[in-house]
N, C-alpha and C positions, 0 to 999 in steps of 0.2 A: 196798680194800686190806686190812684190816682182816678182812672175810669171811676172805681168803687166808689170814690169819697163823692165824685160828683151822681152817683145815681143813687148813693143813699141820702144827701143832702138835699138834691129835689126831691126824692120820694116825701123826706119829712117836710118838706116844704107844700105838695100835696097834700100831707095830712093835716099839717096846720092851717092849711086852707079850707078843708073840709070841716075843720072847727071853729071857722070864722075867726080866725088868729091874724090880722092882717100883718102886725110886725114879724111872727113866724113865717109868716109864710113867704114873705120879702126877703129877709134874710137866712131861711136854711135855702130857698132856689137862689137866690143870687150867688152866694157864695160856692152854692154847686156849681153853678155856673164861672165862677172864678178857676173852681178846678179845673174845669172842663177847657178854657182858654189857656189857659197856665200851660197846661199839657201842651197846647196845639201852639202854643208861641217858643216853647223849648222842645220839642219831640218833632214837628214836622220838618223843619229845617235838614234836620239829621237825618230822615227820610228823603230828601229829595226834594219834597210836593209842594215848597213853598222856600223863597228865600228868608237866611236870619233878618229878623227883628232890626232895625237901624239904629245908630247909638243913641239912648237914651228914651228909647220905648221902652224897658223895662222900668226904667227912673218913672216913668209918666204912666204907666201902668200901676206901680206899686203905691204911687202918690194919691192916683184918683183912687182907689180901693181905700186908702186910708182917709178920702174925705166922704166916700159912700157910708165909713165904719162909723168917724164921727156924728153925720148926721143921724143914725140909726142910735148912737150913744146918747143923745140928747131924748129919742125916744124912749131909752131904760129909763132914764130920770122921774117915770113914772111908774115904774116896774121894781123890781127885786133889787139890791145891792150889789149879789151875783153877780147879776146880767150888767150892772154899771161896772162893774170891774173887768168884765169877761171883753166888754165891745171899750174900755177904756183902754185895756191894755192890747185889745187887737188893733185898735186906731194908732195906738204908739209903735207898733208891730208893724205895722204898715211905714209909718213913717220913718221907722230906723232903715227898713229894708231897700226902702227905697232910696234913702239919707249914704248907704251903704255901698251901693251900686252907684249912685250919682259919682261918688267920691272914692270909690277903690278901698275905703278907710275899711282896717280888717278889725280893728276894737269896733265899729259902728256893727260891721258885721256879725261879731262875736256877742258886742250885747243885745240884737237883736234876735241871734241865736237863745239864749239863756232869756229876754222876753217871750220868745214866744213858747218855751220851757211853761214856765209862768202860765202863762194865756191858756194853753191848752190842760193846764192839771186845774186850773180855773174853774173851765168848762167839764172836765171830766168830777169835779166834784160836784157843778150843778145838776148837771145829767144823774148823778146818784142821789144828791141831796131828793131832788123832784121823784124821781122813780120812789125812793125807799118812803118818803112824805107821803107819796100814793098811796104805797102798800099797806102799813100802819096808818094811815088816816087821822097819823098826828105827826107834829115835827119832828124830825130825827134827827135831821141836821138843817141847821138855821139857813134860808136865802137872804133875809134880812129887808 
């Protein structure tokens, strides 16, 4: 599953390239690219091919993704309100999770869980708001 999200997330990073979208096209290949490490820092271990991660590489993983998100967030602040929410609440997504592992804390955990709840129905209403706006070739639902 995981493969998936990273090969459809550069693919749209591809095509937001192809549309001269420079913020798209950074952030749908990067974060494919997050998938795609993500996988290889939990899944090879278990395989054999590479020793586990040392303590607190995932703390420093999940930290620097949440300061790659913010600067990307400062980017929306010219863009949609969506998008200011979507990469607000991934930036704090980022930083629970990592907030979360640093510290074993299972409430940090939990409302990181229940953010990124949030985060992604976020994003799943922007992805429709924008498609059905296409369609109709008027607002349907507000980006703001």
């Amino acid at each position: 599953m995981n493969r998936g999200r990273f090969i459809a997330q550069v693919f749209a990073g591809l095509m937001e390239w192809k549309k001269g979208n420079t913020f798209g096209t950074v952030a749908f290949t990067s974060y494919g690219f997050f998938w795609l490490t993500l996988v290889g820092i939990v899944s090879l271990p278990k395989t054999g091919l590479m020793a586990p991660a040392g303590e607190g590489s995932m703390v420093a993983f999940l930290i620097m993704w949440g300061i790659f998100t913010a600067i990307l967030f400062v980017g929306t602040l010219k863009l949609t309100r969506a998008l200011q929410f979507i990469f607000g609440s991934l930036t704090l997504l980022f930083i629970l999770l990592g907030l979360g592992d640093a510290t074993g804390n299972e409430t940090i955990k939990h409302l990181a869980g229940w953010e990124g709840i949030i985060c992604g129905a976020s994003a799943m209403y922007a992805a429709a708001a924008q498609i059905l706006n296409e369609i109709y070739g008027r607002e349907v639902l507000p980006l703001g």
